[in-house]
Kinemage of the C-alpha trace (Angstrom):
@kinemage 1
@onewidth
@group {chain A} dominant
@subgroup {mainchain}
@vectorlist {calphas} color= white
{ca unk a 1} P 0.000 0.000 0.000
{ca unk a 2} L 1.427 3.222 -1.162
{ca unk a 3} L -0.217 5.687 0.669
{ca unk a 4} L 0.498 6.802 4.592
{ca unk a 5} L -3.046 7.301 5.166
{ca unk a 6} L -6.166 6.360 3.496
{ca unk a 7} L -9.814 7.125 4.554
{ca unk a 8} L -12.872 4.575 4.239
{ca unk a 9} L -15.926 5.496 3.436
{ca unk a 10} L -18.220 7.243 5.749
{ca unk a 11} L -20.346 4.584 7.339
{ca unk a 12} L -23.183 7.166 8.303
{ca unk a 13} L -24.379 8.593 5.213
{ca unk a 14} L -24.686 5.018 3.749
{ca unk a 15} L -26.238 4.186 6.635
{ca unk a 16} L -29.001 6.969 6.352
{ca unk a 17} L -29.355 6.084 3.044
{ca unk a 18} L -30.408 2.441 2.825
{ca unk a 19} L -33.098 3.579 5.413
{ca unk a 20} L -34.198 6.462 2.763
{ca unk a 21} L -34.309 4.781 -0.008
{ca unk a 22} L -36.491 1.834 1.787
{ca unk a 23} L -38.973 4.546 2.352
{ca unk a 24} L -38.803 6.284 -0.336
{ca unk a 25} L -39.468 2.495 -2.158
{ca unk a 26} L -42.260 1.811 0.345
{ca unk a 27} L -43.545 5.212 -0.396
{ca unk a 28} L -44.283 4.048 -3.803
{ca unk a 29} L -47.451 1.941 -4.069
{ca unk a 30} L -50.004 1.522 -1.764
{ca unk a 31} L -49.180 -3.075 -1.880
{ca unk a 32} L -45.096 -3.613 -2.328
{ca unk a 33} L -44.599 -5.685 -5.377
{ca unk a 34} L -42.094 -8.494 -5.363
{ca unk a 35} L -39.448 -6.288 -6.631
{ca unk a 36} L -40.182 -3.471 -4.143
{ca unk a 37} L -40.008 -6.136 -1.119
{ca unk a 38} L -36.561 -7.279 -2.291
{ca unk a 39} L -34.957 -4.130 -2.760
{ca unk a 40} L -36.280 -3.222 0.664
{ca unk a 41} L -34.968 -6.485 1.990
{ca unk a 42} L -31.402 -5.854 0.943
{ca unk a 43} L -31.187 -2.283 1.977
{ca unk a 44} L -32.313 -4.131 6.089
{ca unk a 45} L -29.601 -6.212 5.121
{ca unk a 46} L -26.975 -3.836 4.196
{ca unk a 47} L -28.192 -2.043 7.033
{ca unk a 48} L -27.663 -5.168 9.340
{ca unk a 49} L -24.323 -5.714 8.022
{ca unk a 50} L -23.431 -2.088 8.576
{ca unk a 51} L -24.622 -2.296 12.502
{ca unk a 52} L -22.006 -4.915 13.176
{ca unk a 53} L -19.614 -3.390 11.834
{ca unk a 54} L -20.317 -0.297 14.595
{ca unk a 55} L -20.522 -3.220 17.210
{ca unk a 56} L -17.523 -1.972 18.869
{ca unk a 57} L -17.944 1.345 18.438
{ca unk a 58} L -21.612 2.395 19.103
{ca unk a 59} L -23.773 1.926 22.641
{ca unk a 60} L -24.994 -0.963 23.501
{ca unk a 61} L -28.367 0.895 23.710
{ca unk a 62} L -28.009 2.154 20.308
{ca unk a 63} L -26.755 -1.397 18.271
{ca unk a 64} L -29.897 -3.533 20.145
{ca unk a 65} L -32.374 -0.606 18.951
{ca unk a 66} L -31.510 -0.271 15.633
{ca unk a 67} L -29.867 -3.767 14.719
{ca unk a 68} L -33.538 -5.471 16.301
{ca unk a 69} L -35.678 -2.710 14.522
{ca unk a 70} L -33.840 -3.890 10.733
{ca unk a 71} L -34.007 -7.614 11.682
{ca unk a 72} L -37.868 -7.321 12.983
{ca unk a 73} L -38.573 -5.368 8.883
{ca unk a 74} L -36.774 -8.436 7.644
{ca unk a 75} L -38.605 -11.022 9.754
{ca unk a 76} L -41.962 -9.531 8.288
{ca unk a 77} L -40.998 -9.358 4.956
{ca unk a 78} L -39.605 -12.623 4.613
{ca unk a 79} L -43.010 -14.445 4.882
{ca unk a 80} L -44.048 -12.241 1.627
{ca unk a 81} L -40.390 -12.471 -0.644
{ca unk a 82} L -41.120 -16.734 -0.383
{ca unk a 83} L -44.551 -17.138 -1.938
{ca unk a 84} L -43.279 -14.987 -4.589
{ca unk a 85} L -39.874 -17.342 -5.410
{ca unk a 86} L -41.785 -20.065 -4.683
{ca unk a 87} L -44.152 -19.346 -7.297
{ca unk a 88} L -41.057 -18.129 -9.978
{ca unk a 89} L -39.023 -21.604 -9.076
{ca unk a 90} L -42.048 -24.044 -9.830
{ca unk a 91} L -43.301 -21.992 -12.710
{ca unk a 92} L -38.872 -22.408 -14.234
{ca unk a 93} L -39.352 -25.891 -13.276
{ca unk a 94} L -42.138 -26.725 -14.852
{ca unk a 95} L -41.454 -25.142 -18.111
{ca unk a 96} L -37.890 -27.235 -17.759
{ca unk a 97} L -39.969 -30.415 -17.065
{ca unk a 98} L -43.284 -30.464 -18.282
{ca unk a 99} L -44.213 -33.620 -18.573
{ca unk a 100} L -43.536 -34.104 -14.697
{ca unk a 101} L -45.969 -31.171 -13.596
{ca unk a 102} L -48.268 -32.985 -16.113
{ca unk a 103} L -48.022 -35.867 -13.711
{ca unk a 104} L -48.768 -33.907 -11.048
{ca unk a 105} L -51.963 -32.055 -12.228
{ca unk a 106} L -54.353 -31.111 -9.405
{ca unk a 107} L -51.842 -31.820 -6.828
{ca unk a 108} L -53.203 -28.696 -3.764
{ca unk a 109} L -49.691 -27.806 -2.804
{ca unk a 110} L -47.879 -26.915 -5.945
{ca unk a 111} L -51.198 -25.530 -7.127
{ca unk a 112} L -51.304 -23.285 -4.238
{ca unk a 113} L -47.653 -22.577 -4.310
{ca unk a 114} L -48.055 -21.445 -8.073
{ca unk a 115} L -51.389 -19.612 -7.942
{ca unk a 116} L -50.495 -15.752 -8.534
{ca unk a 117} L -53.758 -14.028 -7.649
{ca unk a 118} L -53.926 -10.127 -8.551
{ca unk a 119} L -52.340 -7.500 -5.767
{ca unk a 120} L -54.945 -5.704 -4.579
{ca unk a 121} L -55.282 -1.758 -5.472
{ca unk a 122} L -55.366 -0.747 -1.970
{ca unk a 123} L -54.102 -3.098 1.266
{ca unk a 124} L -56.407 -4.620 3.666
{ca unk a 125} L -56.977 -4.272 7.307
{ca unk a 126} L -53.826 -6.400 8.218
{ca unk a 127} L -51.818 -5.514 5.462
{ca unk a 128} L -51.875 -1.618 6.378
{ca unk a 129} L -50.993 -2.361 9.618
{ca unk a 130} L -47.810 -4.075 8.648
{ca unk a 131} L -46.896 -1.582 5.899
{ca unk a 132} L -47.288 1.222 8.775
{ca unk a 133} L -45.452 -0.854 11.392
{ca unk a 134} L -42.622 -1.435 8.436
{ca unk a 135} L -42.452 2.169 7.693
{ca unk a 136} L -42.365 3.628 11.562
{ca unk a 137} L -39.598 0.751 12.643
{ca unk a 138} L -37.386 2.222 9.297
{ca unk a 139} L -38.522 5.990 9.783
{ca unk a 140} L -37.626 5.773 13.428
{ca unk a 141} L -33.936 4.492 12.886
{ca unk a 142} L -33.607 6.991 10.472
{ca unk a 143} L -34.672 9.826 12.840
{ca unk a 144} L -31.966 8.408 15.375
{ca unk a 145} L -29.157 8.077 13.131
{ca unk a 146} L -29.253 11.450 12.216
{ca unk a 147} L -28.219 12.793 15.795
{ca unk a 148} L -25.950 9.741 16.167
{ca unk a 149} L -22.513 10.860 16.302
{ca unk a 150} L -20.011 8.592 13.689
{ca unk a 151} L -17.567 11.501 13.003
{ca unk a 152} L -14.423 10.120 15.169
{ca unk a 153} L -14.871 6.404 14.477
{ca unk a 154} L -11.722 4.301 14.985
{ca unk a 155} L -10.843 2.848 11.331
{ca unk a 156} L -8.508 0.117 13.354
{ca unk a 157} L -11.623 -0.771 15.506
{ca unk a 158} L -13.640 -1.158 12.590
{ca unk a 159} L -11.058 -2.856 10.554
{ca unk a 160} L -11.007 -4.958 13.648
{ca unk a 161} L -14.784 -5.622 12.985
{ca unk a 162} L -14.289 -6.700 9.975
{ca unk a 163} L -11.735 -8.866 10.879
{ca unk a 164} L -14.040 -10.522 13.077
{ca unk a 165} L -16.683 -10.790 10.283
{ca unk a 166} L -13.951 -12.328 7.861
{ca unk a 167} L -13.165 -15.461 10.232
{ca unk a 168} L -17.000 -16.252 11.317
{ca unk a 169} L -17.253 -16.527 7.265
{ca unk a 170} L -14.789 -18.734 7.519
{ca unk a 171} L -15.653 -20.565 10.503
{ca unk a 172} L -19.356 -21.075 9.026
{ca unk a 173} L -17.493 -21.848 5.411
{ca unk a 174} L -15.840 -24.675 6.870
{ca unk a 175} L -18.828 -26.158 8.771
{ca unk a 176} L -21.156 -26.116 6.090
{ca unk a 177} L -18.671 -27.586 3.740
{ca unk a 178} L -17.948 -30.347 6.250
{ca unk a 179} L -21.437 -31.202 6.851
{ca unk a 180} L -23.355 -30.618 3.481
{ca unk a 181} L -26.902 -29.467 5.516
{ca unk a 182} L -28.612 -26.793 4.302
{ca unk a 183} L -28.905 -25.072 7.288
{ca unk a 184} L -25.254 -24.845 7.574
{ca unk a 185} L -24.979 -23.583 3.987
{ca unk a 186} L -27.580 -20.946 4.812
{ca unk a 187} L -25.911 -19.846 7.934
{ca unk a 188} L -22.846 -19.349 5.498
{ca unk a 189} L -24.687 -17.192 2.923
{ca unk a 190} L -25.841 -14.966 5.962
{ca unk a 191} L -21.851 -14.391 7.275
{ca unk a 192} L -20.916 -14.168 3.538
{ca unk a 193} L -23.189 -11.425 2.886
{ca unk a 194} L -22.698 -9.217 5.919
{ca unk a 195} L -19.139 -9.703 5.019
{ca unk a 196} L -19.661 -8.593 1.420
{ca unk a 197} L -21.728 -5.052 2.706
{ca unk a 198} L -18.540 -4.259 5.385
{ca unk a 199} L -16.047 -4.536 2.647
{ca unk a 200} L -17.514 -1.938 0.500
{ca unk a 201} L -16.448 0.642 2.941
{ca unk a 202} L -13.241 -0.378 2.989
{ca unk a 203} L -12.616 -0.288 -0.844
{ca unk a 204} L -10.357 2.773 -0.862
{ca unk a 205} L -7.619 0.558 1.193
{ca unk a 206} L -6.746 -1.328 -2.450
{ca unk a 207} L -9.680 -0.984 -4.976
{ca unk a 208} L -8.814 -3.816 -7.560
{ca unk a 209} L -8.719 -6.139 -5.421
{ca unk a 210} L -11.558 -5.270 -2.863
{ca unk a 211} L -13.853 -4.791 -6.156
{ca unk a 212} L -12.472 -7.900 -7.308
{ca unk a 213} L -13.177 -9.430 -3.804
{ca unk a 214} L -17.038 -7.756 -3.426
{ca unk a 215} L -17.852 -9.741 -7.118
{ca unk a 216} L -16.824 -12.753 -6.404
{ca unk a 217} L -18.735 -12.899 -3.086
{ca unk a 218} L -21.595 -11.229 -4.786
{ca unk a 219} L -21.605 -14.489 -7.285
{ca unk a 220} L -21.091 -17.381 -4.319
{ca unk a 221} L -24.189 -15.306 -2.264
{ca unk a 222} L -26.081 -15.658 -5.331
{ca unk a 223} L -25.292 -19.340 -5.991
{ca unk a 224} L -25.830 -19.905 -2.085
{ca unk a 225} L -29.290 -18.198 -2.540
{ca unk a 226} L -30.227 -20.061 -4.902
{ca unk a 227} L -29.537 -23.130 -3.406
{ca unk a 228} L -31.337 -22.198 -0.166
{ca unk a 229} L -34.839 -21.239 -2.259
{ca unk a 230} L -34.805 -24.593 -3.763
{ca unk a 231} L -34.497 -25.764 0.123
{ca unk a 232} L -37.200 -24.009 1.086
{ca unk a 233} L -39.403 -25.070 -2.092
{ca unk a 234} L -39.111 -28.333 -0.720
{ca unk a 235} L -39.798 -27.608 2.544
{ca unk a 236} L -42.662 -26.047 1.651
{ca unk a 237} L -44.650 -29.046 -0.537
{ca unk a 238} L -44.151 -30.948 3.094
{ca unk a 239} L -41.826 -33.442 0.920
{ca unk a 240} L -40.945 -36.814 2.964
{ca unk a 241} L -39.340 -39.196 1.049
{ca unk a 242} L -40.659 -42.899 1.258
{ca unk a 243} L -40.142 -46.057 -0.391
{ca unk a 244} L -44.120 -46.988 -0.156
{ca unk a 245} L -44.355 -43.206 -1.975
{ca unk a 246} L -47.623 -43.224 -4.456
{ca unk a 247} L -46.490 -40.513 -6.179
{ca unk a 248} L -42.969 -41.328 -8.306
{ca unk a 249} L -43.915 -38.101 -10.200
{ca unk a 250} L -43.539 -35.873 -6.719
{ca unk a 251} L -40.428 -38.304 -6.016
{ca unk a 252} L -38.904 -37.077 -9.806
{ca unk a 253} L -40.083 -33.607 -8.679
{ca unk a 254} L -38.345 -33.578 -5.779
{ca unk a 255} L -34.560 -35.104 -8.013
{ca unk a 256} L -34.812 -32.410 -10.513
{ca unk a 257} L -34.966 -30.062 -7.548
{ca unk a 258} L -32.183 -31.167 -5.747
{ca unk a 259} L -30.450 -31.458 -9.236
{ca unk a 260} L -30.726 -28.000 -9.467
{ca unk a 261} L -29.475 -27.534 -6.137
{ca unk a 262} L -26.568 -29.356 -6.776
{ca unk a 263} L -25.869 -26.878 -9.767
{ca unk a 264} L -26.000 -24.391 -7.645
{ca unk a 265} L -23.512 -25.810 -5.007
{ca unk a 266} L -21.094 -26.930 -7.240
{ca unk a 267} L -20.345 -23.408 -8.274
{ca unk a 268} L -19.170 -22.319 -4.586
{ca unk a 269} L -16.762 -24.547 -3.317
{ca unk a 270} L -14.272 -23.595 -5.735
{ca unk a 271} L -14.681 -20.044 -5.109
{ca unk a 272} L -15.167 -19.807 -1.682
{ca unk a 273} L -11.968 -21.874 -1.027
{ca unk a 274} L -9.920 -19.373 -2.410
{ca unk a 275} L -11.294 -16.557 -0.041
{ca unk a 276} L -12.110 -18.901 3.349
{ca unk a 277} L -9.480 -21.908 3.276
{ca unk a 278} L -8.370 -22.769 6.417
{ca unk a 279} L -5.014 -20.046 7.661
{ca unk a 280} L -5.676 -17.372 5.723
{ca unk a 281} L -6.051 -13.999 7.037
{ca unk a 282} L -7.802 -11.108 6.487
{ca unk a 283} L -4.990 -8.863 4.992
{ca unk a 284} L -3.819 -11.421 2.786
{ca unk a 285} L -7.465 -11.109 1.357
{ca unk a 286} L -7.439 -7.631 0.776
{ca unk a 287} L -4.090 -7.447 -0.468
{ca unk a 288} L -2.086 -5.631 1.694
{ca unk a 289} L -0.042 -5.636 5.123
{ca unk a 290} L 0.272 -2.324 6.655
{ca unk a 291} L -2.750 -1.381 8.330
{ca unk a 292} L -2.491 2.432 8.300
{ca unk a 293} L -5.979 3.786 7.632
């Protein structure tokens, strides 16, 4: 690193901004759409991500607050992102596989999976409610974090941070690829991603390779996303597998799925390997050794 001193990004007014543009998103229909919920989703995320890396460095007070009010928008949201992929997967799989879904004609599950029924112009009852409780939880971080002081943070306490951040990646990197079980590999793509929305701050410390870095995690989270809405497709139709099964077209069903999955999986190892293998440290990662920032 050539430079004596180089300054990350300023964590605040990214901060403030996930939480505007949610609202402003929110702000623009009456019923979120699918793509309106995901964008949303990703910005609690980011904002997640962002509230670890002030874990050191904030009040307790302030991390529980804000960190529980993003998590609680992303717990409700959730429930309303699956139907939606749920209904995309089935409707890829069964133009893939046709004569399967044939099979399985009249079948209440996947019919009630794939059903799309028309939004509604204007929410109901329950529906407002949420939508308001969504908006106040977001408008009221964003309220705080505007008299929240992040002037004088500590770049070696937040390196530190992400430090911390790195090596839970790894740990869960190692675990899941160990035991194979989706919950593992889902616990992965969680670290993984909070990792990915920290190192965009720290860019400016060597850009090539941090971009570099930030795409190639961008492509395993994909892949690892992928994988876990296949998991939860399956979960979903109640699948158990038997050998007395009556339906061998639900059993094919059920392959092609985890075919897919496999896909899916097969893409990450590589990569993430070469990032999380066991010994290697954060700086060699970014690229550099002396930590002046």
């Amino acid at each position: 690193m050539e430079a004596d001193y180089i300054k990350l990004k300023d964590i605040k007014p990214a901060l403030s901004g996930y939480l505007k543009e949610s609202l402003g998103l929110l702000d623009l229909s009456p019923v979120p759409d699918d793509r309106i919920i995901h964008d949303v989703r990703v910005f609690m995320k980011k904002s997640r991500a962002v509230m670890k890396l002030l874990a050191s460095s904030a009040g307790s007070d302030f991390y529980n607050r804000e960190y529980g009010n993003f998590r609680e928008v992303g717990r409700i949201l959730c429930s309303w992102r699956e139907s939606s992929v749920h209904r995309k997967t089935l409707k890829e799989l069964k133009k893939m596989h046709p004569a399967v879904f044939k099979e399985l004609a009249g079948n209440q599950k996947i019919e009630y999976l794939i059903q799309k029924t028309d939004p509604p112009k204007e929410p109901e009852t329950e529906m407002k409610y949420t939508i308001g409780k969504i908006r106040e939880l977001i408008y009221k971080s964003s309220y705080r974090i505007r008299f929240q002081t992040m002037t004088d943070l500590n770049p070696e306490i937040l390196l530190k941070e992400l430090e911390k951040s790195y090596l839970l990646t790894a740990e869960k990197y190692l675990t899941s690829r160990n035991s194979l079980k989706p919950y593992d590999i889902h616990e992965f793509r969680k670290r993984a991603k909070d990792f990915l929305y920290q190192l965009w701050f720290f860019r400016p410390v060597n850009p090539p390779v941090i971009k570099s870095l930030e795409k190639k995690l961008d492509t395993l989270t994909q892949n690892l996303g992928k994988f876990n809405d296949l998991d939860q497709l399956i979960r979903s139709l109640e699948y158990k597998y038997s050998s007395d099964s009556a339906l061998p077209a639900m059993d094919e069903l059920i392959i092609l799925v985890r075919q897919e999955q496999d896909r899916y999986i097969s893409r990450v190892w590589s990569a993430a390997y070469k990032i999380f293998r066991p010994g290697r440290q954060l700086v060699n990662v970014l690229g550099f050794r002396v930590l002046t920032i």
